[in-house]
C-alpha positions in Angstrom: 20.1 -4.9 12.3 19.3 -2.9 9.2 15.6 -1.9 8.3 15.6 -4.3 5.3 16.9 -6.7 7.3 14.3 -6.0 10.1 11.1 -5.8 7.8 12.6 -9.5 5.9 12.7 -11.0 9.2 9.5 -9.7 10.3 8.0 -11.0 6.9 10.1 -14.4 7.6 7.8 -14.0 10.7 10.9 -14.2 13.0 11.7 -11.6 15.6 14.0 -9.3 14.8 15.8 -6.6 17.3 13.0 -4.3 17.3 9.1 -3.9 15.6 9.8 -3.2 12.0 8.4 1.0 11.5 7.0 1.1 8.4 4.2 3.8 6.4 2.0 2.8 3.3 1.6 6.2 2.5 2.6 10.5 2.8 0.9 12.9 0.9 1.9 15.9 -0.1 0.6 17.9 2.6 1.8 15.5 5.3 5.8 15.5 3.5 5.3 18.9 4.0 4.2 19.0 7.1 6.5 16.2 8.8 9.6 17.5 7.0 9.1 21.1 9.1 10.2 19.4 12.1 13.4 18.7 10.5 14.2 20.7 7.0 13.4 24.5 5.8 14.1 23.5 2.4 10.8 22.8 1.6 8.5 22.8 -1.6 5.3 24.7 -1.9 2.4 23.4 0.0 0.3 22.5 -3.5 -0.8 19.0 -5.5 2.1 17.1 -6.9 0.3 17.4 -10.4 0.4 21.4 -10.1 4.3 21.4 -9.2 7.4 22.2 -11.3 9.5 19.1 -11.8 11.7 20.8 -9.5 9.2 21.2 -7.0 8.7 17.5 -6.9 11.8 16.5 -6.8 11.9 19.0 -3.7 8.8 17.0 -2.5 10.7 13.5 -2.8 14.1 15.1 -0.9 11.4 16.1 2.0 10.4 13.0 2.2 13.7 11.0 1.8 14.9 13.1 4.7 11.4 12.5 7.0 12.7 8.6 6.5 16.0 9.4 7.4 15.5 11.5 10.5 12.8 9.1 11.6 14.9 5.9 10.9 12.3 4.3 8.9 12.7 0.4 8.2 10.8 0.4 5.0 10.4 3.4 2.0 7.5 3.2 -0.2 7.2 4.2 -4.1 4.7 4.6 -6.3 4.4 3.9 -9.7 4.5 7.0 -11.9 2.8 6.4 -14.9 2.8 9.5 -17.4 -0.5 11.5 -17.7 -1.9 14.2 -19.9 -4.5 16.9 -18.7 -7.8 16.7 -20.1 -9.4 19.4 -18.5 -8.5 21.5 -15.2 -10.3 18.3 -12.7 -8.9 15.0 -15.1 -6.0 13.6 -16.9 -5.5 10.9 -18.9 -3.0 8.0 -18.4 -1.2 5.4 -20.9 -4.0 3.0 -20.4 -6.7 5.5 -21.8 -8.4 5.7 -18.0 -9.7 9.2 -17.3 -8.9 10.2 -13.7 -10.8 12.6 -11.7 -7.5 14.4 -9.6 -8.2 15.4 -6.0 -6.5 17.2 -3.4 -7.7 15.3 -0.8 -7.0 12.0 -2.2 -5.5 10.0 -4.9 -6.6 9.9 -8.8 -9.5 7.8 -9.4 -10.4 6.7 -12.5 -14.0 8.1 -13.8 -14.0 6.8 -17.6 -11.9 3.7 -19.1 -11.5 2.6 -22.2 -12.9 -0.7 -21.9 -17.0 -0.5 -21.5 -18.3 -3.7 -23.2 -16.5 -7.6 -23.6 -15.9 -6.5 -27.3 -13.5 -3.8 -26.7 -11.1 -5.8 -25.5 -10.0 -7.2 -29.1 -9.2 -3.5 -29.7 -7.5 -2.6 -26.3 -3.8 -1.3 -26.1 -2.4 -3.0 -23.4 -0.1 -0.4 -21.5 3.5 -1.9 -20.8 5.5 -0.2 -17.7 8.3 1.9 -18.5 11.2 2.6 -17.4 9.7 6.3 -16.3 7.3 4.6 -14.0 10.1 3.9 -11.7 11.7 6.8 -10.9 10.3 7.2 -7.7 11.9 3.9 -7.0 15.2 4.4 -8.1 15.1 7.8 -6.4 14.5 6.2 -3.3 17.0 3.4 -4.2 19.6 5.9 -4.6 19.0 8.3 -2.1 18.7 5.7 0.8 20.4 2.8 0.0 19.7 -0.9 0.7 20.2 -1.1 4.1 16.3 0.4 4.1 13.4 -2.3 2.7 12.5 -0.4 -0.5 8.5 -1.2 -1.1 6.5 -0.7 -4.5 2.9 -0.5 -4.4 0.7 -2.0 -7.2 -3.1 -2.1 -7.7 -4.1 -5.6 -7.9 -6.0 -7.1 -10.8 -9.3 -5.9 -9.1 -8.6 -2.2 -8.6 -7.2 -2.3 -12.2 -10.0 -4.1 -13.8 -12.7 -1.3 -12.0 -10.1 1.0 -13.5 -10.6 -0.3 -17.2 -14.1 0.4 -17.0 -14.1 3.4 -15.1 -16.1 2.5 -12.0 -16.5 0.1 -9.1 -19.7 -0.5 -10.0 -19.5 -1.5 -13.5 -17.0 -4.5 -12.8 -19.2 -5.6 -9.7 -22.2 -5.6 -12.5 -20.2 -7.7 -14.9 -19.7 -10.2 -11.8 -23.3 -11.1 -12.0 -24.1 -10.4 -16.5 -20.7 -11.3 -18.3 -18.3 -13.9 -15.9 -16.0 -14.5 -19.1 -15.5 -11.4 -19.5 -14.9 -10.3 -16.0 -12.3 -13.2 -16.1 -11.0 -11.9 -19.3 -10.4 -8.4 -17.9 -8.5 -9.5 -14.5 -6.1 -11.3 -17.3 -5.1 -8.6 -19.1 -4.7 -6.5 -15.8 -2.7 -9.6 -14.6 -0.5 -9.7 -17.2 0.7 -6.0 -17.0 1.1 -6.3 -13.4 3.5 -9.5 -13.8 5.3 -6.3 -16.1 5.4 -4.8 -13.1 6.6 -7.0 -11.2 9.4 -7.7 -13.3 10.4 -3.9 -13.6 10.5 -3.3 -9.8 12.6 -6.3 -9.1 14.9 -5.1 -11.6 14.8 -1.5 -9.9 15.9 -2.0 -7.0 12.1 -3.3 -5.1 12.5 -5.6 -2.3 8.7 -5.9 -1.2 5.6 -5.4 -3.5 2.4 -4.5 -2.1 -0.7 -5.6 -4.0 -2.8 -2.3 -3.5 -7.0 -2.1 -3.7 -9.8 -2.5 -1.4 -12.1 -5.6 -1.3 -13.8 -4.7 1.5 -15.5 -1.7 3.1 -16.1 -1.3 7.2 -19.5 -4.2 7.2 -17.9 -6.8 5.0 -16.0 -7.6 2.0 -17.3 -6.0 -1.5 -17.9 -9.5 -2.5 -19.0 -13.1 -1.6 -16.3 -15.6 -1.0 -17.3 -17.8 -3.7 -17.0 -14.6 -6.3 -13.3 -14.1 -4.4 -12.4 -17.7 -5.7 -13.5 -17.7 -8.9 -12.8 -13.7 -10.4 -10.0 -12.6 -8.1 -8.0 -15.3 -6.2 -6.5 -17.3 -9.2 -4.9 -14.3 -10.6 -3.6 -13.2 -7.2 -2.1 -16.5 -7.0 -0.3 -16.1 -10.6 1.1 -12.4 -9.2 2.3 -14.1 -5.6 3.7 -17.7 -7.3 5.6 -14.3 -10.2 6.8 -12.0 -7.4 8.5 -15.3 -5.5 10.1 -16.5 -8.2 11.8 -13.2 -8.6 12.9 -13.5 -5.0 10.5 -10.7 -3.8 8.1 -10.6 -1.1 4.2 -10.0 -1.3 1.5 -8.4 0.6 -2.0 -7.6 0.2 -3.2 -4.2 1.1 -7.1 -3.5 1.5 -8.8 -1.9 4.3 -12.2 -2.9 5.4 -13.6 -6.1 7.2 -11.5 -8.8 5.3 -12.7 -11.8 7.6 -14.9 -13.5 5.3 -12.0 -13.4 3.1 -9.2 -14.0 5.0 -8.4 -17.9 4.1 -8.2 -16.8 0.4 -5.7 -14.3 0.6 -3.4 -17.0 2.7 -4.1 -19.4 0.7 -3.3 -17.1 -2.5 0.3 -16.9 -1.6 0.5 -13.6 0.0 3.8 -13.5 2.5 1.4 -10.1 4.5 -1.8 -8.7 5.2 -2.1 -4.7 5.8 -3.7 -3.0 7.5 -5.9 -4.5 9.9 -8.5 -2.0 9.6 -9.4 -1.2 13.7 -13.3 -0.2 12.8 -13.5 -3.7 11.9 -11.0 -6.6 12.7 -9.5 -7.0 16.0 -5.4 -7.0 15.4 -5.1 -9.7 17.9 -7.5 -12.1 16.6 -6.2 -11.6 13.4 -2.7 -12.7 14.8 -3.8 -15.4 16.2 -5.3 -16.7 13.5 -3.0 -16.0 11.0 0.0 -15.2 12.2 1.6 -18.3 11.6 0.9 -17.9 7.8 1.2 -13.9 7.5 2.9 -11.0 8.6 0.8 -8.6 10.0 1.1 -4.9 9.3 -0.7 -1.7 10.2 -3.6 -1.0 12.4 -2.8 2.2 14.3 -5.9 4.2 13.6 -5.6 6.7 11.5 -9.5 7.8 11.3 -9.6 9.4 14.2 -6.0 8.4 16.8 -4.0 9.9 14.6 -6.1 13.0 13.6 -7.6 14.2 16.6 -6.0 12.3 19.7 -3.2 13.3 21.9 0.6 12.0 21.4 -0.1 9.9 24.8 -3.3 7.8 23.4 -1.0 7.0 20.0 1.7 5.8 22.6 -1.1 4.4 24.6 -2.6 2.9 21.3 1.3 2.0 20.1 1.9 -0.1 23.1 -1.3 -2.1 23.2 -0.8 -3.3 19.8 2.8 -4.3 20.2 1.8 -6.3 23.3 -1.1 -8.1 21.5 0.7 -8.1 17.7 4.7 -8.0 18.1 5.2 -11.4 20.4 7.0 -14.2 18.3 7.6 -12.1 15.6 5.8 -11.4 12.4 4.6 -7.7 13.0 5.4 -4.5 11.3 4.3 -0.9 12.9 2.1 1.4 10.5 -1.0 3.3 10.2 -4.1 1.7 9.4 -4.0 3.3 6.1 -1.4 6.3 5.6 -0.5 9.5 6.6 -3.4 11.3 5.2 -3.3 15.1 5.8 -5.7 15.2 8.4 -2.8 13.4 10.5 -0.9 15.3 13.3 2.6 15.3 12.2 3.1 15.3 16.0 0.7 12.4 16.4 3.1 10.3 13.5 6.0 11.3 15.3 4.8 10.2 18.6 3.3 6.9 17.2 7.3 6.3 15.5 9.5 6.9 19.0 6.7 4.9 21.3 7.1 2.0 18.5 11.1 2.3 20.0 10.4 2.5 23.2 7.7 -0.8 23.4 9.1 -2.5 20.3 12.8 -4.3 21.4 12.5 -7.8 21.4 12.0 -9.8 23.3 8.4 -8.0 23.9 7.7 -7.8 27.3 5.0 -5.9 28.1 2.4 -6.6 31.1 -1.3 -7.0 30.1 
């Protein structure tokens, strides 16, 4: 089989010949640091935002050939939406959102234009551009289709926080202004349905629906303020992404149990990443497994960081046993290859997924 065709049956929650290997995720740091195992032609070890175009299209070629080498099912993009510097810490992007740039993360918005219910009248909805895919079509046309080509997308929540320029501000709205909250996770809808469109017609095979909802104790919100301010417009994104023919997941990390029945019920086709502080990857099969694929959970806190290559394989094979049966489970990290990760530890976590992952799994408790 093919990686696409791996990571579609695996979504189809069939078995293919092997666990689907798949990463949310590389930094800059860890391209770097990966592609040394298998490349000298390497770009500087700096932020993406303080490299030459060249430089980051040195980065991309890194990674390209990290997938390659690896035999990656899946390849993920990014959306690259233009930005201009506002000072040496923060840009500004086509929405108007200030972002505060860090090297050990990505940009996170600090200011937005949207602070009050009024300013939406005045608000200049961003449309996607063709610019925004490049990282897409790079990876469409450096490896092919025979590899599941992935597009990651803040959801309507993480974009509405955006708008206003904190976390905290939306959450405050939730309680003060529901129309408006409702208002907001519209217009963010509505550009992401853009998006949607755009990727599909790029070359995107899988979208995943990025932005926490939940931190390590529970979910950043009740259940009932799920249904009413988030779920009906991740149900118009999933009913839009299907009727282009392309496959959903949801992407947060934290302890998504209370949760859980909504984002099944919302359409999703996956759930990522199975955070292992906080939900138990088996359970979460169990219980869900006939309605989602399951992806991720290979801890990437501290397993990946600071453990030896025999505890990932240890860790690798425990999950399969518990996950892979019947079908329905694609291999990650339980968030991405951050750069405190041991590229050994990635590698390591990638060949034990081989060894373990040929169906049928049979592997002794």
């Amino acid at each position: 089989m093919t990686g696409k065709e791996r990571m579609l049956a695996a979504f189809s929650r069939r078995e293919p010949d092997r666990v689907p290997v798949w990463e949310m995720a590389f930094n800059e740091e860890s391209i770097i640091k990966l592609g040394k195992f298998y490349t000298d032609d390497l770009p500087p070890m700096k932020f993406a935002q303080q490299m030459t175009v060249e430089e980051k299209i040195k980065l991309l070629s890194t990674l390209f050939t990290v997938a390659k080498e690896l035999e990656l099912d899946g390849i993920t993009a990014i959306g690259l939406l233009g930005t201009e510097p506002v000072d040496d810490e923060h840009v500004r992007d086509g929405w108007g959102r200030v972002l505060r740039v860090s090297e050990e993360g990505e940009a996170t918005a600090v200011g937005g234009p949207v602070t009050e219910p009024s300013d939406l009248k005045g608000l200049q909805a961003y449309h996607p551009q063709p610019a925004d895919f490049l990282m897409l079509m790079a990876a469409v046309g450096n490896l092919g289709t025979d590899i599941a080509q992935v597009l990651v997308q803040p959801g309507p929540f993480r974009e509405s926080w955006s708008l206003l320029g904190s976390m905290e501000k939306l959450l405050y709205h939730y309680i003060k202004n529901p129309g408006f909250v409702k208002d907001l996770a519209q217009v963010a809808t509505d550009y992401i349905l853009e998006v949607v469109d755009m990727a599909a017609d790029n070359g995107a095979d899988i979208i995943a629906l990025d932005g926490d909802l939940a931190f390590n104790q529970t979910t950043l919100m009740s259940p009932a303020q799920y249904e009413e301010y988030v779920f009906p417009y991740h149900q118009q994104i999933t009913e839009h992404a299907h009727r282009r023919g392309k496959l959903i997941f949801k992407h947060s990390d934290g302890n998504m149990w209370p949760i859980m029945d909504g984002i099944a019920d919302a359409g999703f086709d996956g759930f990522h990443p199975v955070q292992p502080q906080c939900m138990e990857i088996g359970e979460v099969k169990v219980k869900y497994g006939n309605r989602l694929c399951i992806l991720g959970n290979i801890d990437c806190t501290y397993l990946l960081p600071f453990g030896s290559e025999e505890e990932v394989a240890e860790s690798v094979k425990e999950t399969i046993r518990v996950a892979a049966p019947g079908g329905g489970y694609i291999i990650s990290s339980s968030n991405s290859i951050h750069p405190g990760c041991k590229p050994e530890n990635y590698i390591a976590m990638v060949k034990a997924a081989r060894e373990y992952g040929a169906y049928p799994i049979d592997i002794a408790d």
